[in-house]
FIKOLZA-1660 file (N, C-alpha, C; in steps of 0.1 Angstrom, whole numbers, plus 5000, padded with zeros to 4 digits):
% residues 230
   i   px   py   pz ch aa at
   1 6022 2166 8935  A  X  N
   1 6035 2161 8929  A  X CA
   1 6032 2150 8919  A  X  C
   2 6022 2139 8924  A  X  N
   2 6018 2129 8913  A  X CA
   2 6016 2136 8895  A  X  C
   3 6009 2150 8901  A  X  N
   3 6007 2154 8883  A  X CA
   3 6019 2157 8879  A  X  C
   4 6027 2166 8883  A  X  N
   4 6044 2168 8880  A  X CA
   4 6045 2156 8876  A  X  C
   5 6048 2148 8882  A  X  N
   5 6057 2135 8873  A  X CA
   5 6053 2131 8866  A  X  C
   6 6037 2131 8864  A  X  N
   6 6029 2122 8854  A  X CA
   6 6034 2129 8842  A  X  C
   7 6036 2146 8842  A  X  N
   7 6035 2147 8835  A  X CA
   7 6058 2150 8829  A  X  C
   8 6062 2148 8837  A  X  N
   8 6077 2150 8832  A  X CA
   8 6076 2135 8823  A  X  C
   9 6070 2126 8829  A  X  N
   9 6073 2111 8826  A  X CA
   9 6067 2113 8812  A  X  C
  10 6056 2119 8806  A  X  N
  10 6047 2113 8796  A  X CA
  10 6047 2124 8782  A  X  C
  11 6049 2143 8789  A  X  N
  11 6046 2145 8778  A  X CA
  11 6059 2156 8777  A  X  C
  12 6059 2167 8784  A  X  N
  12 6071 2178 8784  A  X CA
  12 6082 2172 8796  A  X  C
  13 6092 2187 8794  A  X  N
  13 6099 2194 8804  A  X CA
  13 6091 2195 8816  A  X  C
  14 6098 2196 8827  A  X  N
  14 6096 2200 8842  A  X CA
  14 6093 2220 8840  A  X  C
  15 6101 2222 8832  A  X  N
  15 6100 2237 8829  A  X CA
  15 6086 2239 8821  A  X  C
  16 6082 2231 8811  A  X  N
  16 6070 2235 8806  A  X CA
  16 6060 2226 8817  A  X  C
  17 6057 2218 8821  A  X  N
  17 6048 2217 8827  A  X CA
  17 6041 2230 8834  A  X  C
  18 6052 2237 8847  A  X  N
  18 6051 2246 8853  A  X CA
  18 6044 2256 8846  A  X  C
  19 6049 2258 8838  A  X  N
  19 6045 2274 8829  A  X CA
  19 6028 2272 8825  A  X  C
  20 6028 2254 8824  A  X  N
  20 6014 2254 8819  A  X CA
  20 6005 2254 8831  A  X  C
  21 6007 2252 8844  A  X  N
  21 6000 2252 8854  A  X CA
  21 6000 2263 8860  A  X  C
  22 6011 2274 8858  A  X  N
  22 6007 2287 8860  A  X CA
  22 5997 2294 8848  A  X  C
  23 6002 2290 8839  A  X  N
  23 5992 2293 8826  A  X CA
  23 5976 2292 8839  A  X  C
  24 5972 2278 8838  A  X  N
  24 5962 2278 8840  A  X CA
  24 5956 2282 8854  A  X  C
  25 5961 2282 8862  A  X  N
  25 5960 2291 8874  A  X CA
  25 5959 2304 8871  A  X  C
  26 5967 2314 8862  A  X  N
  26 5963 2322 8860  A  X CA
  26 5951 2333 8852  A  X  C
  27 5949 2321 8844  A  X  N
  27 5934 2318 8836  A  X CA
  27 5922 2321 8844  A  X  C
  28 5923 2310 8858  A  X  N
  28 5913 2309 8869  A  X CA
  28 5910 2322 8878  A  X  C
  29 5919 2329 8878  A  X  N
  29 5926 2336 8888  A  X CA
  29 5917 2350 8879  A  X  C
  30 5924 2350 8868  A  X  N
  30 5926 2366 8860  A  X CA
  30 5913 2369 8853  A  X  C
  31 5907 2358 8843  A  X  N
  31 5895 2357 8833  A  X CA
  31 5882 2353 8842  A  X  C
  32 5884 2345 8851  A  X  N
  32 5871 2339 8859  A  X CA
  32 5872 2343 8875  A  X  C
  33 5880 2355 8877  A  X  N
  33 5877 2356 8889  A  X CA
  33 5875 2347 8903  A  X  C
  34 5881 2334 8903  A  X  N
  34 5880 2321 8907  A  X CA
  34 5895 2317 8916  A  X  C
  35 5895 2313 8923  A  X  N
  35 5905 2309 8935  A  X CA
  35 5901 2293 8941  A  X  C
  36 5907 2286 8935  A  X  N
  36 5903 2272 8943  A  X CA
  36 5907 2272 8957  A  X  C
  37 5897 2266 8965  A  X  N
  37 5902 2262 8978  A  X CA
  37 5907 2252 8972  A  X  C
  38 5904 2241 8965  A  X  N
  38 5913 2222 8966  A  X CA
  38 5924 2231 8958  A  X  C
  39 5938 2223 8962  A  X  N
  39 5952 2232 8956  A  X CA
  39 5955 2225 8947  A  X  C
  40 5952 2215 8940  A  X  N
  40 5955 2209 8926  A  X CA
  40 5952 2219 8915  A  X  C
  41 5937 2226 8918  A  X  N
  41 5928 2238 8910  A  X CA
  41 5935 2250 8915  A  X  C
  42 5939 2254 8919  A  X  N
  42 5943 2267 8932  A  X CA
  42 5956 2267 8925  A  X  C
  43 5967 2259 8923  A  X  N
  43 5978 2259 8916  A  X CA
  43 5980 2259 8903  A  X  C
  44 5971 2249 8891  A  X  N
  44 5970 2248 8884  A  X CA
  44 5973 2238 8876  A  X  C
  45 5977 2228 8879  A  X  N
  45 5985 2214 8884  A  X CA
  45 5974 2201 8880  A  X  C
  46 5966 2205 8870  A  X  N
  46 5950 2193 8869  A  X CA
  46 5955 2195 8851  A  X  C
  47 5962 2197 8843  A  X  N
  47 5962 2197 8828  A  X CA
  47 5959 2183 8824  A  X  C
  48 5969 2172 8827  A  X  N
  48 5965 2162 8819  A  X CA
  48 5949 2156 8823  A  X  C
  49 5943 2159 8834  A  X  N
  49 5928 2155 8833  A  X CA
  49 5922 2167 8824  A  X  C
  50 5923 2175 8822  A  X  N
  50 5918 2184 8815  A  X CA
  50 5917 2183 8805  A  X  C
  51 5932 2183 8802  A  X  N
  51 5933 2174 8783  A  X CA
  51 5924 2160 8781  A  X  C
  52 5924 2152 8790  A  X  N
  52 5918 2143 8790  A  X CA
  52 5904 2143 8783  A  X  C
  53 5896 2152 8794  A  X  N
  53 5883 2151 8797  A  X CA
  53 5878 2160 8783  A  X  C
  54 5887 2171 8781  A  X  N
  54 5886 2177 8770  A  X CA
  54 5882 2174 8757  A  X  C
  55 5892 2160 8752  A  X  N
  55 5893 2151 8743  A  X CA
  55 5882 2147 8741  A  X  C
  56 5875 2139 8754  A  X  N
  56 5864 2127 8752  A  X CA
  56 5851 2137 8749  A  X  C
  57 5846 2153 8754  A  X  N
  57 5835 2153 8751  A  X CA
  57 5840 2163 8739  A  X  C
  58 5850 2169 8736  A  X  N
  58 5853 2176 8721  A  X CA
  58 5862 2172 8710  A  X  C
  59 5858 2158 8707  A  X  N
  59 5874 2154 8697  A  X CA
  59 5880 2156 8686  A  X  C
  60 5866 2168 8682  A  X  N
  60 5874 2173 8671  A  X CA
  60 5877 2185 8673  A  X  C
  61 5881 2192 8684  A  X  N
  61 5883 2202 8687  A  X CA
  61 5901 2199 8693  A  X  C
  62 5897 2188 8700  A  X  N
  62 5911 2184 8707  A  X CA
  62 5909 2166 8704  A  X  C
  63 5917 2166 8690  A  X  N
  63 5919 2150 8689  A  X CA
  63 5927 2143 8694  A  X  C
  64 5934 2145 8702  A  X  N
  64 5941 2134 8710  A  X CA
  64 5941 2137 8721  A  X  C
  65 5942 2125 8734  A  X  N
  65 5941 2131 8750  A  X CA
  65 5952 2135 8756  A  X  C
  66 5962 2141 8745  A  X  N
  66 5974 2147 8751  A  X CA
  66 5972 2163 8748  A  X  C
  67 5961 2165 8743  A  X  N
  67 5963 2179 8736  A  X CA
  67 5964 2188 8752  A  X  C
  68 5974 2187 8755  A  X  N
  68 5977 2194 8767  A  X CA
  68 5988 2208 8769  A  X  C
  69 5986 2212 8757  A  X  N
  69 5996 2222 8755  A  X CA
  69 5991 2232 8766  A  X  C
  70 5996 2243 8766  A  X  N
  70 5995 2254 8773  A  X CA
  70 5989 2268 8761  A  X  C
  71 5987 2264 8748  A  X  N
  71 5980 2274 8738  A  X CA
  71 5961 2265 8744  A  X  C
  72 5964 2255 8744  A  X  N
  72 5949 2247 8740  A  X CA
  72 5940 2252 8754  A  X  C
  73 5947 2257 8767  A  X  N
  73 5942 2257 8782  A  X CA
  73 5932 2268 8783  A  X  C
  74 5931 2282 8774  A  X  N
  74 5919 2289 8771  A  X CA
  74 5907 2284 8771  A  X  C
  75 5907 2274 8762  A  X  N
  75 5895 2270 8754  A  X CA
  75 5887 2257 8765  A  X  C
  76 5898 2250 8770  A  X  N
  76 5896 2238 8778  A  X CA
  76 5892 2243 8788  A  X  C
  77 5894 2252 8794  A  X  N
  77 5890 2256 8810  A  X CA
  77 5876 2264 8807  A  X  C
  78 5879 2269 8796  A  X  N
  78 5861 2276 8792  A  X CA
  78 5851 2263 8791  A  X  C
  79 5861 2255 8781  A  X  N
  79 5847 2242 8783  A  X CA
  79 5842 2234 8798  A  X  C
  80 5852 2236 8808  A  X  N
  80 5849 2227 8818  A  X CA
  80 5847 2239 8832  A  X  C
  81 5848 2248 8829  A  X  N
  81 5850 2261 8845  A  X CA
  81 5838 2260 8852  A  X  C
  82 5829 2253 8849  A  X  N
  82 5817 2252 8861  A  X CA
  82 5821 2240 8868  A  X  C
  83 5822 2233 8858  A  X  N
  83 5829 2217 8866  A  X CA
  83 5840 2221 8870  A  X  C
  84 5849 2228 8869  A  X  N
  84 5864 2231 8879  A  X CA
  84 5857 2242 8891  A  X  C
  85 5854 2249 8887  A  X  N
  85 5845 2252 8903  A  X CA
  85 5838 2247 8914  A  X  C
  86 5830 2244 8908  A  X  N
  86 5824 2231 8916  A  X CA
  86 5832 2218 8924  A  X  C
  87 5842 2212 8919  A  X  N
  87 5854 2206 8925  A  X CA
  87 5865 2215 8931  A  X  C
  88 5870 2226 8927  A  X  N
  88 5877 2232 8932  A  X CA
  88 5874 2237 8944  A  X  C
  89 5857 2241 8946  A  X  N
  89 5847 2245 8958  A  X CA
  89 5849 2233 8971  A  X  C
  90 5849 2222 8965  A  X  N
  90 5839 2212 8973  A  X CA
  90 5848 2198 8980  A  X  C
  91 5860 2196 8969  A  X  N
  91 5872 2187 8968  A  X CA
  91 5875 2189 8981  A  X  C
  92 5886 2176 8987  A  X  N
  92 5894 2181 9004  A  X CA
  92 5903 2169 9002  A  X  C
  93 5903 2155 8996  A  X  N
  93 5909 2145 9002  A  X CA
  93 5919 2141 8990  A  X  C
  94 5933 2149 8994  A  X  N
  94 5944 2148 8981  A  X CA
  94 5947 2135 8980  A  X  C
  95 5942 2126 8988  A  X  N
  95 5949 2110 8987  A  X CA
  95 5947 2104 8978  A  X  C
  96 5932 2106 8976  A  X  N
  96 5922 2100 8962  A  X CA
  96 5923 2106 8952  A  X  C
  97 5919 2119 8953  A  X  N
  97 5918 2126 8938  A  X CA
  97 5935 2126 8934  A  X  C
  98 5936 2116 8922  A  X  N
  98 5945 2114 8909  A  X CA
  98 5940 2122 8899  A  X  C
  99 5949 2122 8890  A  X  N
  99 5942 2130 8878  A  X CA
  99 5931 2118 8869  A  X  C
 100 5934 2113 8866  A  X  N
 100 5924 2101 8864  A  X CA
 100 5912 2102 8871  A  X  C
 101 5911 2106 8881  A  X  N
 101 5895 2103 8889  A  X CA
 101 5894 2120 8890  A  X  C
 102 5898 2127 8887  A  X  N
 102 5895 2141 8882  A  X CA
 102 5887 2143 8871  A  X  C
 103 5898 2134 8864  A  X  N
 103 5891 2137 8850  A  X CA
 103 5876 2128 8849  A  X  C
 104 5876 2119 8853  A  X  N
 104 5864 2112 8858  A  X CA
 104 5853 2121 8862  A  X  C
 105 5857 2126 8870  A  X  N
 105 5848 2136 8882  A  X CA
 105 5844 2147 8872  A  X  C
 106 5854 2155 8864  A  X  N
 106 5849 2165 8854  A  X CA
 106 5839 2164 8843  A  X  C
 107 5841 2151 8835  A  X  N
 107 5831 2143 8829  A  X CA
 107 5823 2140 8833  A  X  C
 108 5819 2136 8848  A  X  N
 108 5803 2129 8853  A  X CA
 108 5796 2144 8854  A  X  C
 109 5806 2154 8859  A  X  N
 109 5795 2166 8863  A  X CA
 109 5794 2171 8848  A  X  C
 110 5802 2170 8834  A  X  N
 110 5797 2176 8825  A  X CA
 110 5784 2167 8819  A  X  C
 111 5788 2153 8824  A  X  N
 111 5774 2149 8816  A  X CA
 111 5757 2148 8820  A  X  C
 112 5763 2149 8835  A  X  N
 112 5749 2148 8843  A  X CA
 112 5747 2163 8849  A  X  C
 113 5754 2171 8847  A  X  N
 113 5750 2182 8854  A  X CA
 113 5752 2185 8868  A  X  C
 114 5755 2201 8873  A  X  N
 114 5760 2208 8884  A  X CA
 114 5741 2202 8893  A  X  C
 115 5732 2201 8888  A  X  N
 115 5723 2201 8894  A  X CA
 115 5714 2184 8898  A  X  C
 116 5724 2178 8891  A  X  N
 116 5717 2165 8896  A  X CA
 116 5729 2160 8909  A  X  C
 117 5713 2154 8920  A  X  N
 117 5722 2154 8933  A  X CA
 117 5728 2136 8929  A  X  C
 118 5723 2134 8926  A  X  N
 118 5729 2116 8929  A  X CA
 118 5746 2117 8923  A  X  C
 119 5748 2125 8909  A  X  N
 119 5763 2127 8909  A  X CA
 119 5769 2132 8916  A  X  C
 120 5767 2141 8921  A  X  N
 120 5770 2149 8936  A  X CA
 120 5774 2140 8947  A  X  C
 121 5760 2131 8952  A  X  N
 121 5764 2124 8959  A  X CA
 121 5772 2116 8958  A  X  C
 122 5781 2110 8944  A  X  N
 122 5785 2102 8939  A  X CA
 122 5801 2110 8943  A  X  C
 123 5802 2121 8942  A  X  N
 123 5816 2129 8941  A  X CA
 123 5822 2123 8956  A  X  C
 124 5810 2131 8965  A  X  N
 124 5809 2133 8978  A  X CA
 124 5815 2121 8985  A  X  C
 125 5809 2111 8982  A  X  N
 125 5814 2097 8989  A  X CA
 125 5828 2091 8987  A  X  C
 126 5834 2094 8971  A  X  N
 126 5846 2094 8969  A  X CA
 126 5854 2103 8978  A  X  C
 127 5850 2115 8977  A  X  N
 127 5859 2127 8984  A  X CA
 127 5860 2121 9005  A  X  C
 128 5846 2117 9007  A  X  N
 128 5846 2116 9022  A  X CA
 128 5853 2095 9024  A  X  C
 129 5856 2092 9013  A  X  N
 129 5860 2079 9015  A  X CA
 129 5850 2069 9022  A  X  C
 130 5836 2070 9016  A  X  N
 130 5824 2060 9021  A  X CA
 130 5823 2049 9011  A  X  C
 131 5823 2037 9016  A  X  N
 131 5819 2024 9014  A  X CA
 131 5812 2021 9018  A  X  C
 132 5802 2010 9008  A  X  N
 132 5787 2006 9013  A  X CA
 132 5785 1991 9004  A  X  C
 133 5777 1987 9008  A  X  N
 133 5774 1974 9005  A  X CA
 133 5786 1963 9006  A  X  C
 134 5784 1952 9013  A  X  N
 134 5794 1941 9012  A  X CA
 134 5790 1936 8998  A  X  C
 135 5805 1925 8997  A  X  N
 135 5809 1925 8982  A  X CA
 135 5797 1911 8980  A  X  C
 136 5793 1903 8992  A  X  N
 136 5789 1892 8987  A  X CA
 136 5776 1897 8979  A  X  C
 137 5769 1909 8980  A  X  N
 137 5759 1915 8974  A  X CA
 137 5762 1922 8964  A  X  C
 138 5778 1927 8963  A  X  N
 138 5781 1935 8953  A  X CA
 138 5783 1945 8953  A  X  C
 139 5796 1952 8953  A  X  N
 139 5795 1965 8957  A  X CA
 139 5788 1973 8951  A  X  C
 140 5786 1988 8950  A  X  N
 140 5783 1999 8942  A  X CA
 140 5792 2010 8938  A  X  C
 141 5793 2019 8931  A  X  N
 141 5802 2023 8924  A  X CA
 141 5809 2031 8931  A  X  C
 142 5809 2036 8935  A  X  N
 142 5820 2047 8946  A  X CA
 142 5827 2036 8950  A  X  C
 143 5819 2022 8958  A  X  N
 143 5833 2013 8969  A  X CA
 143 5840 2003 8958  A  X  C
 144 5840 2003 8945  A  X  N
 144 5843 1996 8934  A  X CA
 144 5859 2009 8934  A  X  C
 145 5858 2019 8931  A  X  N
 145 5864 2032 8930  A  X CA
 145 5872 2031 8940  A  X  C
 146 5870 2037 8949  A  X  N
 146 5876 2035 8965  A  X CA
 146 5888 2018 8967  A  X  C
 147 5881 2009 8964  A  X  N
 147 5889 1999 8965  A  X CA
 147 5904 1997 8956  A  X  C
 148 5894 2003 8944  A  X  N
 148 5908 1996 8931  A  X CA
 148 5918 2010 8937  A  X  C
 149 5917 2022 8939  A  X  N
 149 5924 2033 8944  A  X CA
 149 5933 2030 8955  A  X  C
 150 5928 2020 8963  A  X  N
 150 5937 2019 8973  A  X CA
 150 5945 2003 8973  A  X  C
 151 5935 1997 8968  A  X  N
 151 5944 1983 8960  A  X CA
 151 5953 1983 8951  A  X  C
 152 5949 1987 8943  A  X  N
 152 5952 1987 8930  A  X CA
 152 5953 1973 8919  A  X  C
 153 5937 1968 8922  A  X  N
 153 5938 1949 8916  A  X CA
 153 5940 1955 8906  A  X  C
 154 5937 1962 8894  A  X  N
 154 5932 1966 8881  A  X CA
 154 5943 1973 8874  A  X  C
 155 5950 1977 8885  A  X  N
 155 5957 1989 8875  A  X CA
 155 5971 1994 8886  A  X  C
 156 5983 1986 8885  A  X  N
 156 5994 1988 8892  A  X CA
 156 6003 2005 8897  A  X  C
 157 5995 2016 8883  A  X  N
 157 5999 2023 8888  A  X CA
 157 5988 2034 8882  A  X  C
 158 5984 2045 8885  A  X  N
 158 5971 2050 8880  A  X CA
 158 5976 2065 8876  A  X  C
 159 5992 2063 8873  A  X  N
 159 5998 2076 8866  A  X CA
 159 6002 2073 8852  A  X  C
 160 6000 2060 8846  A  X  N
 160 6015 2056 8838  A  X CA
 160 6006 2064 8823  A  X  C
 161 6010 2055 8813  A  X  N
 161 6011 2063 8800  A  X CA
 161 5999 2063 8796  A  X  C
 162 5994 2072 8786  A  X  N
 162 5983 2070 8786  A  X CA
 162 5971 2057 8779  A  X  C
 163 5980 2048 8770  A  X  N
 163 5974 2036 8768  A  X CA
 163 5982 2030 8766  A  X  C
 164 5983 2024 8777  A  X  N
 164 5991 2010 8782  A  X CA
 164 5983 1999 8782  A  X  C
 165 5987 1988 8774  A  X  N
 165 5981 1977 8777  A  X CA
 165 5981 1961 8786  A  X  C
 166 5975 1955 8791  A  X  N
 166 5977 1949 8798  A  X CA
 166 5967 1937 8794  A  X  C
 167 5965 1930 8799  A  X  N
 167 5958 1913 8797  A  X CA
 167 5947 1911 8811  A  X  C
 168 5933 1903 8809  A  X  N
 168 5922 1900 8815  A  X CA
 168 5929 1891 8818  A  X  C
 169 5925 1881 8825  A  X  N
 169 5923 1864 8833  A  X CA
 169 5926 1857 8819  A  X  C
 170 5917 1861 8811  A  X  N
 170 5916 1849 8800  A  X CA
 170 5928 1855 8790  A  X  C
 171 5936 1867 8788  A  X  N
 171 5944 1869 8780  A  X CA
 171 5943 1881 8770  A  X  C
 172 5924 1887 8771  A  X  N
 172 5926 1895 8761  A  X CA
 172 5930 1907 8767  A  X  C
 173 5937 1914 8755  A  X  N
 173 5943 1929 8758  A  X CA
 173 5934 1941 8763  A  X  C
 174 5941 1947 8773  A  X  N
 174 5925 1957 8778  A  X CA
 174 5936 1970 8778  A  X  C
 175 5932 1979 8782  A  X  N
 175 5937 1992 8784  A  X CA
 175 5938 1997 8795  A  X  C
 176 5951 1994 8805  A  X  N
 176 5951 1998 8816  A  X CA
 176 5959 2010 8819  A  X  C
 177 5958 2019 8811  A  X  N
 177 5965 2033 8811  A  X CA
 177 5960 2041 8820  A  X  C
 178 5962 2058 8816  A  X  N
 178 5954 2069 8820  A  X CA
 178 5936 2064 8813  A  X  C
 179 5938 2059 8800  A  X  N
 179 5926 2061 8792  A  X CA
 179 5915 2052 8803  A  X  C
 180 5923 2038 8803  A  X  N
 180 5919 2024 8809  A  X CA
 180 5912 2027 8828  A  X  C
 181 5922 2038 8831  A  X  N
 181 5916 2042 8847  A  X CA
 181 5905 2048 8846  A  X  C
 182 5903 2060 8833  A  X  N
 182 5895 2066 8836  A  X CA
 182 5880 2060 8832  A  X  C
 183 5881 2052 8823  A  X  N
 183 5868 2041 8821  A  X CA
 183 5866 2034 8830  A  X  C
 184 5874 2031 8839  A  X  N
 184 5869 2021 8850  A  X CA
 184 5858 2029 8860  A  X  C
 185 5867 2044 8863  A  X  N
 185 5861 2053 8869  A  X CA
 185 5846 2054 8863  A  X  C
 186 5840 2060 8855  A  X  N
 186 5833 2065 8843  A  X CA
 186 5825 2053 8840  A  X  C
 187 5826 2038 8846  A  X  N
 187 5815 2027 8840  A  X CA
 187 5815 2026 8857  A  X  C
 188 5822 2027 8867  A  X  N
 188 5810 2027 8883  A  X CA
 188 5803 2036 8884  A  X  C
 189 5808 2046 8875  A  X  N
 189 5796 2059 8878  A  X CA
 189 5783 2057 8873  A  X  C
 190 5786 2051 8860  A  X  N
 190 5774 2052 8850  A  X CA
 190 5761 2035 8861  A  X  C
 191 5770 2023 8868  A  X  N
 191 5762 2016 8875  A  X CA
 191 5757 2021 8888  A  X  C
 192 5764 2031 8891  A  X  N
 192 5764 2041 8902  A  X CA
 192 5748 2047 8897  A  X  C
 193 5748 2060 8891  A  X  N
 193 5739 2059 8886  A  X CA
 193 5721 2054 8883  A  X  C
 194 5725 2045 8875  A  X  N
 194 5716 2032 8873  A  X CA
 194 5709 2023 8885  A  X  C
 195 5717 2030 8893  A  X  N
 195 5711 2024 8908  A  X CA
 195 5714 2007 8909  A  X  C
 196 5728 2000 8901  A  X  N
 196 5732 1988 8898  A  X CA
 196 5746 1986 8907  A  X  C
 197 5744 1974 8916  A  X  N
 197 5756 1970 8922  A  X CA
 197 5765 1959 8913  A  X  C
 198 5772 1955 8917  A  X  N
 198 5782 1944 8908  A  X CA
 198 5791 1941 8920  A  X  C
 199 5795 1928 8918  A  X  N
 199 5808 1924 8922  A  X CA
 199 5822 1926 8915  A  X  C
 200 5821 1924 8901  A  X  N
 200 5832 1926 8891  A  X CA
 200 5828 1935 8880  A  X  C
 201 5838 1941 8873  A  X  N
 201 5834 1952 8865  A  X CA
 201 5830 1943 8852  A  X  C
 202 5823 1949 8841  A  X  N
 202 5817 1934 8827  A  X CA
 202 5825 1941 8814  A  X  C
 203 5821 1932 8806  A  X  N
 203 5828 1932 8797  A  X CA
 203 5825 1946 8785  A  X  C
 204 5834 1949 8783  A  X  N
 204 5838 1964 8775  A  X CA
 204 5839 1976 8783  A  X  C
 205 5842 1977 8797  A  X  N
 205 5844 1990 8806  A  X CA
 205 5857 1994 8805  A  X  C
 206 5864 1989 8795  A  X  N
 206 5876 1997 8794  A  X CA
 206 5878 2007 8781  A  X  C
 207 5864 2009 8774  A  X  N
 207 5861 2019 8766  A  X CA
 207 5851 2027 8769  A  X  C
 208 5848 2027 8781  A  X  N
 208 5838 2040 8786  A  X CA
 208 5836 2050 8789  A  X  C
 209 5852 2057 8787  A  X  N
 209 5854 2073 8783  A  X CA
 209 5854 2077 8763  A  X  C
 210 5855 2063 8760  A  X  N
 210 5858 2068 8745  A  X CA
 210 5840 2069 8743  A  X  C
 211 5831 2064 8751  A  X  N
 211 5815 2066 8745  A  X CA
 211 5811 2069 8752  A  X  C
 212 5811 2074 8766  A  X  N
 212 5810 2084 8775  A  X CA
 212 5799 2093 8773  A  X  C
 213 5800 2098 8763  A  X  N
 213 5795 2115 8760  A  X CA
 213 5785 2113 8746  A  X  C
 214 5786 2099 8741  A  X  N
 214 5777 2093 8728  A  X CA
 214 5764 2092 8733  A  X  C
 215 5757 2089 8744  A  X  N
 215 5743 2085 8748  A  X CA
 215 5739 2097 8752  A  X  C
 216 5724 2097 8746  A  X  N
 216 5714 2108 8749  A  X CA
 216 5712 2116 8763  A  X  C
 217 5723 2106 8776  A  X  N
 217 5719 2111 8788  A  X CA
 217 5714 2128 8793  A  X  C
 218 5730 2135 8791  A  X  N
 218 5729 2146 8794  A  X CA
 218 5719 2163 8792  A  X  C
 219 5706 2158 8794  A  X  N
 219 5700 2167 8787  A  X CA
 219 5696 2179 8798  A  X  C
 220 5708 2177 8802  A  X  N
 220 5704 2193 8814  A  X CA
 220 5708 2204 8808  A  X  C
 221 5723 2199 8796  A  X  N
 221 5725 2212 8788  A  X CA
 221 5713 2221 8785  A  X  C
 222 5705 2213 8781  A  X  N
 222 5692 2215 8776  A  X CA
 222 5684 2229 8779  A  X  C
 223 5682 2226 8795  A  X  N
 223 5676 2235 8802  A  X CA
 223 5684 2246 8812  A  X  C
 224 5675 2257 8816  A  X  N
 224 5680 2267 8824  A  X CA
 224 5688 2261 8838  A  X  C
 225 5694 2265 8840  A  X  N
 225 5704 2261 8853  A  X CA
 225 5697 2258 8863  A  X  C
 226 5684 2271 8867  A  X  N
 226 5676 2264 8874  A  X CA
 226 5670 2257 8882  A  X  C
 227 5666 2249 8870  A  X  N
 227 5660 2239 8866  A  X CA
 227 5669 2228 8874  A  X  C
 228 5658 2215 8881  A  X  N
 228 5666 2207 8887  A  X CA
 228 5662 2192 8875  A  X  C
 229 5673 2186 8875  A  X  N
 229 5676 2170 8866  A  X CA
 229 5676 2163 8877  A  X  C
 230 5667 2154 8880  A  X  N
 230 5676 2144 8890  A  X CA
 230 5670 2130 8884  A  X  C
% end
């Protein structure tokens, strides 16, 4: 129900939303032979992370992160259907996964690959709600994730528009939208990752889906499926 409203509130009708999540359910269903167990993917009900995620690794294909029509859902679920299987397979805990940390989740596995385990493990811990490291050492990126999700210090509501802005400690403007959550998500991953704990997130993580997909990381496209990245 959170994506329904996100999405009556931000972009269509209640009537077009629906048509687009059957759209895309039936995409899953009919062209890929595919049935999500997690029912966000199973219904069809994940568009505005799609459009999202869509945007940041093809922007000139889909220039804005609303391109969420129900014509554009062909091409978007072809770009991401391994990554929606893979979550659709594996996903269980509707509490956490927002569209925001979806779209998050769809981008880490398109950049790092269905085959590297540390992203994996990185999903997994979100999905089973594991925390690790006390803060006086710093957390690590999943309990960074996990925290602001159930606090909410960073971001009051983790549906609102897509760039909404808001103010640091010292005053400057940051981005605490859809765009703003999903960089937060997307810079614990990347210190996740890096094998780097923190106490506080640093300066410029509120543009980390817009350059996401700019660094040389992902070279698993590269090779045969295979083939293991870790």
């Amino acid at each position: 129900m959170k994506e329904v409203q996100h999405n009556y509130n931000t972009f269509d009708s209640p009537n077009s939303v629906e048509r687009d999540a059957e759209k895309n359910a039936g995409i899953l269903l009919n062209t890929y032979n595919y049935e999500a167990k997690y029912k966000t993917f199973r219904t069809g009900y994940f568009q505005s992370a799609l459009g999202f995620a869509s945007h940041c690794y093809d922007p000139k294909t889909y220039p804005t992160p609303t391109s969420v029509k129900s014509v554009n859902s062909p091409g978007m679920i072809a770009l991401y259907i391994e990554e929606i299987k893979y979550l659709g397979d594996n996903l269980s805990n509707n509490k956490f996964w927002d569209m925001p940390a979806l779209a998050g989740a769809m981008m880490a596995l398109k950049k790092y690959g269905l085959k590297n385990q540390k992203v994996l493990d990185f999903i997994k811990q979100l999905d089973d709600n594991v925390k690790h490291t006390p803060k006086d050492k710093g957390w690590n990126g999943p309990t960074h994730i996990l925290e602001e999700w159930s606090n909410y210090d960073v971001f009051s509501d983790h549906m609102p528009s897509w760039d909404k802005l808001g103010k640091t400690s010292n005053g400057k403007p940051i981005n605490i939208g859809f765009n703003g959550t999903v960089s937060f998500f997307l810079y614990w991953l990347e210190k996740y990752m890096n094998d780097e704990v923190g106490k506080k997130h640093g300066a410029g993580w509120d543009s980390t889906s817009a350059i996401f997909f700019d660094s040389s990381v992902s070279l698993n496209a590269l090779f045969d499926e295979d083939e293991e990245i870790v």
